[in-house]
KEKE-3310 file (N, C-alpha, C; in steps of 0.2 Angstrom, whole numbers, plus 5000, padded with zeros to 4 digits):
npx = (4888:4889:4878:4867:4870:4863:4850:4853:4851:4856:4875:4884:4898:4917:4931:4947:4964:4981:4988:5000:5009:5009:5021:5029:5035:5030:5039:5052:5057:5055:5049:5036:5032:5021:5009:4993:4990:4982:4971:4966:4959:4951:4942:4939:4930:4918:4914:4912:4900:4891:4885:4875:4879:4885:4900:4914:4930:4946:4962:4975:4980:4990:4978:4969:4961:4953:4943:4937:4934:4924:4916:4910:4907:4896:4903:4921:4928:4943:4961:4973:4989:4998:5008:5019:5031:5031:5020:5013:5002:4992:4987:4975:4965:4966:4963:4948:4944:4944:4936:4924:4920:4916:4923:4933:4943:4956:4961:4968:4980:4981:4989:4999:5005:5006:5015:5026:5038:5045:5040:5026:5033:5038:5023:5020:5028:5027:5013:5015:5017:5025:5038:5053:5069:5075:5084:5083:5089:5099:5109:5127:5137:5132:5131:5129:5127:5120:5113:5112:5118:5113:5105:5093:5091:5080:5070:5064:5051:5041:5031:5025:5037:5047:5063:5068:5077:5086:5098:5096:5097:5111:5125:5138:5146:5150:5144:5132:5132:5134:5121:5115:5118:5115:5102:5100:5102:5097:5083:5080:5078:5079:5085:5078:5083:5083:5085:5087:5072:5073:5061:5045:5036:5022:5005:4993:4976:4964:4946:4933:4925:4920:4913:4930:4935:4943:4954:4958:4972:4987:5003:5019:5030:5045:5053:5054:5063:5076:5091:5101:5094:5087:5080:5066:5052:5058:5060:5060:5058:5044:5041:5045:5051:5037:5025:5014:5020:5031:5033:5034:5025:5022:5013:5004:4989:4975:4986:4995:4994:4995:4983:4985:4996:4989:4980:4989:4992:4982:4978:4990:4989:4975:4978:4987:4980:4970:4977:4985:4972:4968:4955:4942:4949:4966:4981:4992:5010:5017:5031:5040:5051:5066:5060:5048:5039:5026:5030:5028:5031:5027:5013:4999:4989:4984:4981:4987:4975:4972:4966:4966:4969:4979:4989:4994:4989:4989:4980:4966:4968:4966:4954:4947:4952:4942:4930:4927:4920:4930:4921:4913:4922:4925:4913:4912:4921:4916:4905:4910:4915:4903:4892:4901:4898:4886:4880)
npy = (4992:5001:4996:5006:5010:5014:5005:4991:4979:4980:4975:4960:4969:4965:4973:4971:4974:4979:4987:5002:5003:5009:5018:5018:5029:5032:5039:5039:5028:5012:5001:4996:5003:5000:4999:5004:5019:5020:5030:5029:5017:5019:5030:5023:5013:5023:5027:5016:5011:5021:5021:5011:4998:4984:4987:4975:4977:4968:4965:4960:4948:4932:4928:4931:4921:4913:4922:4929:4915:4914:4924:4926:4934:4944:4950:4956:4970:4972:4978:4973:4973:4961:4950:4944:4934:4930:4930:4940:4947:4941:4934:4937:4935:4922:4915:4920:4914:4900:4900:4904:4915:4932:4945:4963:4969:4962:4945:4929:4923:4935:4945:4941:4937:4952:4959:4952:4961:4957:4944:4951:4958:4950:4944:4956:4958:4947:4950:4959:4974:4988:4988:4991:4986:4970:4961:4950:4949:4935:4936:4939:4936:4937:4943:4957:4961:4961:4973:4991:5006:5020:5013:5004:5000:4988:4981:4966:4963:4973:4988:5002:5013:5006:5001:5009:5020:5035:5032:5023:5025:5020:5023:5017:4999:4997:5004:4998:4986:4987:4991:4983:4973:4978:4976:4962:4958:4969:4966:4955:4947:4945:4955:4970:4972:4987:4996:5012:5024:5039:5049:5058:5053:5044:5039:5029:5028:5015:5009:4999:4988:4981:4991:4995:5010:5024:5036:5050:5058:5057:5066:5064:5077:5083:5093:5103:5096:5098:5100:5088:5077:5062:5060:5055:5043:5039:5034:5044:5054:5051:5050:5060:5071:5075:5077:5083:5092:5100:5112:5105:5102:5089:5083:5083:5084:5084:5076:5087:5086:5081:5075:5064:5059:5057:5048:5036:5033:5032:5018:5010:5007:5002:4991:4984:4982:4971:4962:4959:4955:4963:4968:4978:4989:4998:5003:5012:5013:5023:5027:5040:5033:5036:5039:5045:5035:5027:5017:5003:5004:4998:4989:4991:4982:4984:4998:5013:5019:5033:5046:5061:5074:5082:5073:5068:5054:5044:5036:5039:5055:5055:5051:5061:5072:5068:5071:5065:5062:5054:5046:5042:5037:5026:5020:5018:5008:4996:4995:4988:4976:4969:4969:4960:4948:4948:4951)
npz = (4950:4967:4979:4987:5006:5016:5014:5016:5027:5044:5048:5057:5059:5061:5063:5059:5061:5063:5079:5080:5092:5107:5113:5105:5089:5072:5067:5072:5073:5061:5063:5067:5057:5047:5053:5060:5068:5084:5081:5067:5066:5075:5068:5058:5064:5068:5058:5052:5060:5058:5049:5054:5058:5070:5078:5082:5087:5082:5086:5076:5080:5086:5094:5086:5078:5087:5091:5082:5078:5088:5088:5075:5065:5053:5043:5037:5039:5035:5038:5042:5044:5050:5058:5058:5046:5029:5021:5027:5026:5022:5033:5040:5029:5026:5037:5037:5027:5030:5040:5033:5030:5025:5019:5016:5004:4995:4990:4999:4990:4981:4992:4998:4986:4982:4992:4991:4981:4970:4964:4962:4953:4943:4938:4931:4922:4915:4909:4901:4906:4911:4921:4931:4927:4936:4949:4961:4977:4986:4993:4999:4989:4975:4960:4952:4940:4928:4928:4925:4932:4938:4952:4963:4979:4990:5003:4999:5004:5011:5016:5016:5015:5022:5028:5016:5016:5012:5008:4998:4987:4973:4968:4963:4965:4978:4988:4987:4988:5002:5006:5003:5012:5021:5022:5022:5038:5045:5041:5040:5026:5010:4996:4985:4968:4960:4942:4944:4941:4933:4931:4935:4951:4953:4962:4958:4965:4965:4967:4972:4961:4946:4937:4942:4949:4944:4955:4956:4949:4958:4964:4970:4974:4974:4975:4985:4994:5004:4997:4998:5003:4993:4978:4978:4986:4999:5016:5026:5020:5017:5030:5040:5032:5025:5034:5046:5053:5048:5036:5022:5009:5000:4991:4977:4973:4963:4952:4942:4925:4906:4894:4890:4896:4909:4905:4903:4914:4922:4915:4916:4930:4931:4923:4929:4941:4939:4933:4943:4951:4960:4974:4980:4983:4981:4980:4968:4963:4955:4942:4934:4918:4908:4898:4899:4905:4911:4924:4934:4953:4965:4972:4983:4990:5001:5005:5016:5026:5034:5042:5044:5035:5033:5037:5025:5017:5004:4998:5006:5004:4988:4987:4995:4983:4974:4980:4989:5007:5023:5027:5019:5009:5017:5018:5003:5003:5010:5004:4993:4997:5002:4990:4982:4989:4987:4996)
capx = (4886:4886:4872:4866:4873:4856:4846:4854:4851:4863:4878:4887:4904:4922:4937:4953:4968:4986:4990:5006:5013:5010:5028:5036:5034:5034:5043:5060:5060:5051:5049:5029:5029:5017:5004:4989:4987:4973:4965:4962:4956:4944:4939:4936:4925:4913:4913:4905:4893:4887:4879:4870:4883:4888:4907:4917:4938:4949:4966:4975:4986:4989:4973:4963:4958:4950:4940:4933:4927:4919:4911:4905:4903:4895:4906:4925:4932:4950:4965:4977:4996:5000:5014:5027:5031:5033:5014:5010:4996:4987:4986:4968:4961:4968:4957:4942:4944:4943:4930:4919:4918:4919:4931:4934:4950:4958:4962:4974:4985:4984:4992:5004:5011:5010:5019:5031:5040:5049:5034:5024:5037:5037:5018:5018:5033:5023:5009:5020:5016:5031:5041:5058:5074:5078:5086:5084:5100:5098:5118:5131:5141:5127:5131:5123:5131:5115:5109:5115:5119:5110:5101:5089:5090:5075:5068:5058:5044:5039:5027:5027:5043:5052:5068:5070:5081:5090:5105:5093:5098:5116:5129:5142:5144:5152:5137:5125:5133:5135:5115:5111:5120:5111:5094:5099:5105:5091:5077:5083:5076:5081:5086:5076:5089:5081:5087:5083:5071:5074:5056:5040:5034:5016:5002:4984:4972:4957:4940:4929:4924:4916:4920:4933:4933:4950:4951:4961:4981:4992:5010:5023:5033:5050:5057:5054:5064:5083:5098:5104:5088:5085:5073:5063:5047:5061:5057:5063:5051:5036:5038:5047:5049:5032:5020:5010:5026:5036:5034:5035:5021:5028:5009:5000:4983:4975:4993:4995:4996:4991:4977:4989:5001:4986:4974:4992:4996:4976:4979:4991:4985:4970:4979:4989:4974:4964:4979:4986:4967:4966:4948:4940:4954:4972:4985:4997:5013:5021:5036:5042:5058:5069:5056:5042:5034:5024:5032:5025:5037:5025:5007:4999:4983:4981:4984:4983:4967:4974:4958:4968:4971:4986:4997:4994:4989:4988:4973:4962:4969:4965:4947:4945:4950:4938:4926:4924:4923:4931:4915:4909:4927:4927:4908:4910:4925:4912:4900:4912:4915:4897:4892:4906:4896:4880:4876)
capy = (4998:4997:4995:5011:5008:5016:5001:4988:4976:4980:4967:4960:4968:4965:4976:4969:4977:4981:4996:5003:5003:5017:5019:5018:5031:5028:5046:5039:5021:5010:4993:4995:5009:4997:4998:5008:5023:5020:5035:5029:5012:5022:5030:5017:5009:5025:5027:5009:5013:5026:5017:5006:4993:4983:4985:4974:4978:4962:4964:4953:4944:4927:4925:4934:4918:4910:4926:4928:4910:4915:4929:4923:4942:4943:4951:4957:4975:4971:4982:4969:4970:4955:4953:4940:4931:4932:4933:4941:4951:4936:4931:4937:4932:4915:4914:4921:4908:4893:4902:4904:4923:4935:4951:4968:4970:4958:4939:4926:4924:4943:4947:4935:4941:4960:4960:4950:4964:4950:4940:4956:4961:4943:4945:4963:4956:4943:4953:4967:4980:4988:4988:4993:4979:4971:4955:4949:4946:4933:4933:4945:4935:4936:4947:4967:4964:4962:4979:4996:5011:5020:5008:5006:4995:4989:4977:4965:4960:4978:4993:5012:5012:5002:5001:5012:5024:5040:5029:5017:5026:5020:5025:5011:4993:4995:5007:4995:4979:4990:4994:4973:4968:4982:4973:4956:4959:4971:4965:4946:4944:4947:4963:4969:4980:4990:5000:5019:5028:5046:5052:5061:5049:5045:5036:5030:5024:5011:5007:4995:4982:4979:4991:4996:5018:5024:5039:5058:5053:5058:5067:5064:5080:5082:5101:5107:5093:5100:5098:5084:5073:5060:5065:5048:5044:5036:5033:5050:5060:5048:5051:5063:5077:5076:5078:5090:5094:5099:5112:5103:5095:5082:5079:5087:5081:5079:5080:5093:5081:5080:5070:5059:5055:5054:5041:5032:5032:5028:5014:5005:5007:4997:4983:4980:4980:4966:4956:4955:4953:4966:4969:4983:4994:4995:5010:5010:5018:5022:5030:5037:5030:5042:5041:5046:5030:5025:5011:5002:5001:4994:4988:4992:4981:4986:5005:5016:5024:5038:5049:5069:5077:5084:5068:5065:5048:5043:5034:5046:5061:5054:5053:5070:5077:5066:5074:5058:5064:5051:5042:5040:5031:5019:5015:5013:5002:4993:4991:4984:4971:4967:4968:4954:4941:4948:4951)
capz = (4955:4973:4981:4993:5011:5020:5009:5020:5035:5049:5051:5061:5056:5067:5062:5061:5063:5069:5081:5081:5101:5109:5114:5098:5084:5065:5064:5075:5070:5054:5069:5066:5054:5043:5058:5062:5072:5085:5078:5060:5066:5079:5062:5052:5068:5069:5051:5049:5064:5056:5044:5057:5058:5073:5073:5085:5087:5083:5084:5071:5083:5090:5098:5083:5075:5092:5094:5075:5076:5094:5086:5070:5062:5046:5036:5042:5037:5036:5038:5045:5041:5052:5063:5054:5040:5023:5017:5033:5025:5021:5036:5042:5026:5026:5042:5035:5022:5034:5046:5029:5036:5020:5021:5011:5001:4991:4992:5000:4985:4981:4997:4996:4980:4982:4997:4987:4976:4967:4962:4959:4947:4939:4935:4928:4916:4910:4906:4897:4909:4913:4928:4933:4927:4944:4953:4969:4979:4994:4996:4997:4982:4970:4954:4949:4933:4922:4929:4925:4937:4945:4954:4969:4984:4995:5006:4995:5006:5016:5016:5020:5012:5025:5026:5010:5018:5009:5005:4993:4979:4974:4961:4962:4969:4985:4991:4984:4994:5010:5009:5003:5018:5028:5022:5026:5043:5050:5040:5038:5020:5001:4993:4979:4970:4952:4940:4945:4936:4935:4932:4941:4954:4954:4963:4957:4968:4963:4971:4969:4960:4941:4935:4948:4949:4946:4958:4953:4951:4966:4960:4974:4974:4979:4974:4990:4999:5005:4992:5004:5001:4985:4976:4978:4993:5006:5024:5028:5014:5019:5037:5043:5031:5022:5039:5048:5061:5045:5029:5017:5006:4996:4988:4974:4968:4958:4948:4936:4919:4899:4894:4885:4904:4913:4902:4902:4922:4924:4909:4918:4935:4930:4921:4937:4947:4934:4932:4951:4956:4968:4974:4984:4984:4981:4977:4962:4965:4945:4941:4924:4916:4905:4889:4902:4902:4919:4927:4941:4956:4968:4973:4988:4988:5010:5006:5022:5028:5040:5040:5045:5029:5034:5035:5018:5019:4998:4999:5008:4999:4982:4988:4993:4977:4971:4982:4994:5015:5025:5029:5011:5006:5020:5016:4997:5003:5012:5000:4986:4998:5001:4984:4980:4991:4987:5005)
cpx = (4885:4879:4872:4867:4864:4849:4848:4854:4858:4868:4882:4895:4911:4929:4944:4961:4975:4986:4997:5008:5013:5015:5031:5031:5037:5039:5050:5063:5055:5051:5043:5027:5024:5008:5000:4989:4982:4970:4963:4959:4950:4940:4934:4929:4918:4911:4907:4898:4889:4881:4875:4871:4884:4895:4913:4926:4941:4955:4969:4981:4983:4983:4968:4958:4953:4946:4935:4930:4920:4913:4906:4900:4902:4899:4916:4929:4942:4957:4972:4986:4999:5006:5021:5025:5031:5027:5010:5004:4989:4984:4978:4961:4961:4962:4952:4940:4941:4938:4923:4917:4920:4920:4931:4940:4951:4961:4967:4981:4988:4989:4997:5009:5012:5015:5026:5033:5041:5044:5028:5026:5036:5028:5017:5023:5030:5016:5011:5019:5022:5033:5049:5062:5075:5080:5085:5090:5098:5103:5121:5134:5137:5130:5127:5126:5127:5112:5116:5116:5118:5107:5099:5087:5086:5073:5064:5051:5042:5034:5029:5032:5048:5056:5072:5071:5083:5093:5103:5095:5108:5119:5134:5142:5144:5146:5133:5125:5132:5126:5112:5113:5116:5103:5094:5101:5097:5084:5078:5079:5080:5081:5083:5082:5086:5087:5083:5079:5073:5068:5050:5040:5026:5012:4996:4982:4966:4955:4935:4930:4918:4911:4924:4934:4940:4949:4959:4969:4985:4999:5013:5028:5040:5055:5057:5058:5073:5089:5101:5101:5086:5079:5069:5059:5051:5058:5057:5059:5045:5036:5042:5047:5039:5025:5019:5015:5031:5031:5033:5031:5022:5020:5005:4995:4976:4982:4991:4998:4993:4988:4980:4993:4996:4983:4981:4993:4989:4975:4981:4992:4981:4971:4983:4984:4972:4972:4984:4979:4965:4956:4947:4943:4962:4975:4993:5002:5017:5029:5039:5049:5061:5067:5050:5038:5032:5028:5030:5032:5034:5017:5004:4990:4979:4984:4982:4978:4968:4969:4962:4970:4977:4992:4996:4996:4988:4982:4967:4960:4968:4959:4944:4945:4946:4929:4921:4926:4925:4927:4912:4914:4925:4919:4906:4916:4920:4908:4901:4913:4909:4893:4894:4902:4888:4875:4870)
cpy = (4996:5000:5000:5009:5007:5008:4992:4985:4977:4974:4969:4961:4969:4970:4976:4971:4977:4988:4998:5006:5009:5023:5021:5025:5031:5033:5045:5033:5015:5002:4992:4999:5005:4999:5003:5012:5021:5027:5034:5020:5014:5024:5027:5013:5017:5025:5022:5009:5017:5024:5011:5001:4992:4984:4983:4973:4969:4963:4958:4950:4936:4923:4928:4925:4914:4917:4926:4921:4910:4917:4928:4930:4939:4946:4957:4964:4977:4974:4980:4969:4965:4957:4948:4940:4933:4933:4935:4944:4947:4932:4927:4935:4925:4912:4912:4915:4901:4894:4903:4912:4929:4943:4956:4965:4962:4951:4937:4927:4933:4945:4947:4938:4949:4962:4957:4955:4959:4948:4947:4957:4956:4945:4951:4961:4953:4945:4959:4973:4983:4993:4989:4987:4978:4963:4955:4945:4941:4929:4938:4944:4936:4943:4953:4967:4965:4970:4986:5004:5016:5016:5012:5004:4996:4983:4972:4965:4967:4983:4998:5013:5010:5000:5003:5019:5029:5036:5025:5017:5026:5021:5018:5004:4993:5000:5004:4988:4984:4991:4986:4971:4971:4978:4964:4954:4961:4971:4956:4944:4945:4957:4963:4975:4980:4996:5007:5023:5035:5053:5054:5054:5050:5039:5035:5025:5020:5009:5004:4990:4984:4986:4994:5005:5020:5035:5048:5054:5058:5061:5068:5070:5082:5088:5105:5104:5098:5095:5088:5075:5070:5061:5057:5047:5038:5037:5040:5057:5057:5052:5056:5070:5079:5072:5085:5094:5099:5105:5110:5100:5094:5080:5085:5082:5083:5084:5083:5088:5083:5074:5063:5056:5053:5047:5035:5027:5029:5020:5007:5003:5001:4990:4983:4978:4974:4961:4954:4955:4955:4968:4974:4990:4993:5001:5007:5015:5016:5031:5032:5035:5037:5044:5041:5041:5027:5018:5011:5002:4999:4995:4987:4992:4981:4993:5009:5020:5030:5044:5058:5069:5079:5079:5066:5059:5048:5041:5040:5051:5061:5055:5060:5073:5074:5070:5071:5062:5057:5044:5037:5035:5025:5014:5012:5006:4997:4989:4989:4978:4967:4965:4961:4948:4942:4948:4958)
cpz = (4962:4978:4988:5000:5016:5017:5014:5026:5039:5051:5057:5060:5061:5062:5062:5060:5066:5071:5081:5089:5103:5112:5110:5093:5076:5063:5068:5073:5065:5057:5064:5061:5050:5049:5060:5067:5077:5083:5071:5062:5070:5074:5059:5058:5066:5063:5050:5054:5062:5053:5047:5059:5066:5074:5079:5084:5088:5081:5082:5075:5085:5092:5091:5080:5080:5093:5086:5075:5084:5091:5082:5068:5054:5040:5044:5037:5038:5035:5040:5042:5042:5055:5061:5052:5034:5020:5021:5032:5024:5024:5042:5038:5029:5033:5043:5032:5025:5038:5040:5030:5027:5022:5015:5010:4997:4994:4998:4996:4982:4983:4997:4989:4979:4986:4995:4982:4970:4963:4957:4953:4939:4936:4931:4921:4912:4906:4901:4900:4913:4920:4930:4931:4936:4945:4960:4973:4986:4996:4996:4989:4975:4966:4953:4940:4927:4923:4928:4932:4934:4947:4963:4972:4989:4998:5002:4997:5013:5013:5016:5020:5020:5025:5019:5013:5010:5006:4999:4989:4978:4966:4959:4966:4974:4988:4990:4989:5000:5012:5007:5009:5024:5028:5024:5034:5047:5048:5036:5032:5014:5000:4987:4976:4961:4949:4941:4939:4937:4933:4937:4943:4955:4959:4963:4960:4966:4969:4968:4963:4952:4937:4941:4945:4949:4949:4955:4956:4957:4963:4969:4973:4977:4978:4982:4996:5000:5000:4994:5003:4996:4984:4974:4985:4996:5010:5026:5026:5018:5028:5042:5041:5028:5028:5043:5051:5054:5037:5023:5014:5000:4990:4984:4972:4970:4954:4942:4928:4912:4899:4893:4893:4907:4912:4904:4908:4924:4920:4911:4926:4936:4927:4925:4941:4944:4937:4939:4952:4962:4968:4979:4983:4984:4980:4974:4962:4958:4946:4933:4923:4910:4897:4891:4900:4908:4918:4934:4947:4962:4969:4980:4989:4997:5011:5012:5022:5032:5039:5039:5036:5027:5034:5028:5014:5011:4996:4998:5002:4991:4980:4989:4988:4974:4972:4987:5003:5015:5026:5023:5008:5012:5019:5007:4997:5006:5010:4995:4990:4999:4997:4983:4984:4992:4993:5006)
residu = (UNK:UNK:UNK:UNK:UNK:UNK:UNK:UNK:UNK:UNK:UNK:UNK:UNK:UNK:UNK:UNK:UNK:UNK:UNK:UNK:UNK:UNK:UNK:UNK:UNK:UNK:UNK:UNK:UNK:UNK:UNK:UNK:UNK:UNK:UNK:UNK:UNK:UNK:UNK:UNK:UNK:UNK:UNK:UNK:UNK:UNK:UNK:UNK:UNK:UNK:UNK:UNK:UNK:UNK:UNK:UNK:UNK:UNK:UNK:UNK:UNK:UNK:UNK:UNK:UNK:UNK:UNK:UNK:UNK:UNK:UNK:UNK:UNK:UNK:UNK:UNK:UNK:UNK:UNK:UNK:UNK:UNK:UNK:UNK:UNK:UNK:UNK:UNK:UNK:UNK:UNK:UNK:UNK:UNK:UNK:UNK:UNK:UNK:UNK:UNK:UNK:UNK:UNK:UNK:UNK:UNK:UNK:UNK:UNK:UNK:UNK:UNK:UNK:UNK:UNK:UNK:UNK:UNK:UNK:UNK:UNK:UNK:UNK:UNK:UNK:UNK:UNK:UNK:UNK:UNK:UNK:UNK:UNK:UNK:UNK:UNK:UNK:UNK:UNK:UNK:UNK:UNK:UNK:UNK:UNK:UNK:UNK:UNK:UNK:UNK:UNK:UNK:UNK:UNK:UNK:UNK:UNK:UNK:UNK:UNK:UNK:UNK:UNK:UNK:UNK:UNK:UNK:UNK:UNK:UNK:UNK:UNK:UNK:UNK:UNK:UNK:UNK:UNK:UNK:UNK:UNK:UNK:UNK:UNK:UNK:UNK:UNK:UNK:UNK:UNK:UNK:UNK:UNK:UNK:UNK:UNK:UNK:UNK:UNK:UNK:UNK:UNK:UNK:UNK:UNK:UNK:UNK:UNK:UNK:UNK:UNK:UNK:UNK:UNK:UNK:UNK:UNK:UNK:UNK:UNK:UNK:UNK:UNK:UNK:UNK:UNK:UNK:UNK:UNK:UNK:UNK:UNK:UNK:UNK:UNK:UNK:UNK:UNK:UNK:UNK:UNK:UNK:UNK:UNK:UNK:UNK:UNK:UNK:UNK:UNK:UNK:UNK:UNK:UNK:UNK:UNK:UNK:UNK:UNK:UNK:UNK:UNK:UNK:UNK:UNK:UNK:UNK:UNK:UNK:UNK:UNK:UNK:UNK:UNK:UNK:UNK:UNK:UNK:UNK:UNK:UNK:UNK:UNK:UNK:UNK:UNK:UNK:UNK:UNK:UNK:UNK:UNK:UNK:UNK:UNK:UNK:UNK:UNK:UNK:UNK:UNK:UNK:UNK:UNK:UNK:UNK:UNK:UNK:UNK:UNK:UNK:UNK:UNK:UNK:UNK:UNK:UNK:UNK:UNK:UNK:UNK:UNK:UNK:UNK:UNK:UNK:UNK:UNK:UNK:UNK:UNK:UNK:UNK:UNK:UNK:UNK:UNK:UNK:UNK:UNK:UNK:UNK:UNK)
# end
């Protein structure tokens, strides 16, 4: 259980973060789309003031790790995407790690592997938790021949459905090369390419820690998108049509289910969370296959925080129907990390 917020000594807490460029938007091009609003990071800073907290801004850039050992804050509330590389999300722990500095959210190695589809997938296999068939192609010449069509081409190592475009969903080979060669050209890595499922799309979000709270499920809806539109949450759904500028909402929840799909969708949520090792917080993004059966199709153990209601941030909006204000989530995310080092 965690321990009351108001019952504790005031820290010294720093906030670490990316912002997304003030220039750029994630609704024209998916550059930064992983990255923070400064409004939900201003958010998250008064939120934790509220509660009595010091709360110093540290962008997670270049210079952050020479500023975090200046500071020498007692605990780091971390929302960091990173700015390169392949395990980029684990870039601020990794830090923390070496600085002795302990941090919300989940590990090194965690990071590292969620942000890896691939890998994720590999662990959920070996636990029997089921996951979409898939290969990873880090060629053009490489074979689809073990997998069936329809299939579903995607960046392996991205977020906020990054570079999972309309086109993802493919019927035959030559559409399926034309969108592998589009992933290694403008997102210079591996293609993850699955077999399609063609059930609802859900998301269940987890909190906390020991036992971790699983929070009202999320049904992504996609009846009210145009003919035109796969019925799947692409870059296009997520951030174009399904925002406040726009009709259309894409999100029911708490989703309308039987006792029997729900306990299933909250079942295998939980045994993703335990056996990737996510901590504090994390959101599970599940899919049924064609004998309604949740499948995982990715883990998103640095889910975003976007406080309006209206963008229908998955996180957040879970919490609400749960009947959390915005303040209340970010301090039990708070207090599950503090709890963890008994601070």
């Amino acid at each position: 259980m965690s321990i009351p917020t108001q019952d504790r000594a005031s820290m010294k807490v720093a906030l670490t973060y990316n912002v997304l460029p003030e220039k750029n938007s994630r609704y024209k091009t998916d550059a930064f789309v992983e990255f923070d609003d400064a409004s939900t990071v201003e958010a998250i800073k008064k939120a934790i003031e509220a509660l009595g907290h010091e709360v110093t801004l540290i962008e997670a850039n270049e210079n952050a790790f020479q500023k975090l050992r200046a500071l020498k804050p007692d605990f780091v509330f971390n929302i960091a995407e990173g700015i390169g590389g392949e395990s980029r999300e684990s870039h601020i722990p990794a830090m923390l790690e070496l600085l002795g500095i302990p941090y919300s959210g989940s590990g090194v190695a965690t990071l590292a592997i969620t942000l890896d589809k691939r890998r994720s997938k590999e662990v959920l296999g070996y636990w029997g938790i089921p996951t979409p068939k898939f290969c990873l192609l880090t060629s053009e010449k490489q074979s689809l021949d073990r997998l069936k069509f329809p299939l579903f081409v995607k960046p392996n190592a991205e977020g906020s459905s990054k570079g999972i475009m309309k086109d993802a969903f493919v019927e035959n080979e030559k559409d399926a090369k034309k969108i592998i060669k589009r992933i290694f050209q403008e997102y210079n890595q591996s293609a993850l390419v699955e077999e399609y499922l063609p059930g609802r799309e859900f998301t269940v979000s987890i909190l906390g820690n020991d036992p971790p709270r699983v929070l009202p499920v999320l049904e992504v809806d996609f009846d009210g998108l145009p003919d035109d539109i796969p019925k799947f949450d692409s870059y296009e759904v997520k951030w174009y049509w399904d925002t406040p500028d726009n009709e259309h909402d894409g999100i029911i929840c708490p989703a309308k289910l039987d006792a029997d799909l729900e306990g299933c969708l909250k079942d295998t949520a939980l045994r993703t969370y335990e056996v990737l090792e996510c901590r504090d917080l994390s959101r599970i993004d599940l899919r049924l296959d064609a004998d309604s059966v949740p499948n995982v199709i990715d883990v998103n153990a640095l889910p975003g925080l976007i406080p309006d209601p209206k963008e229908n941030s998955r996180f957040p909006k879970s919490a609400y129907a749960y009947g959390m204000t915005y303040e209340k989530l970010i301090a039990e995310i708070l207090n599950a990390g503090f709890s963890r080092y008994s601070l």
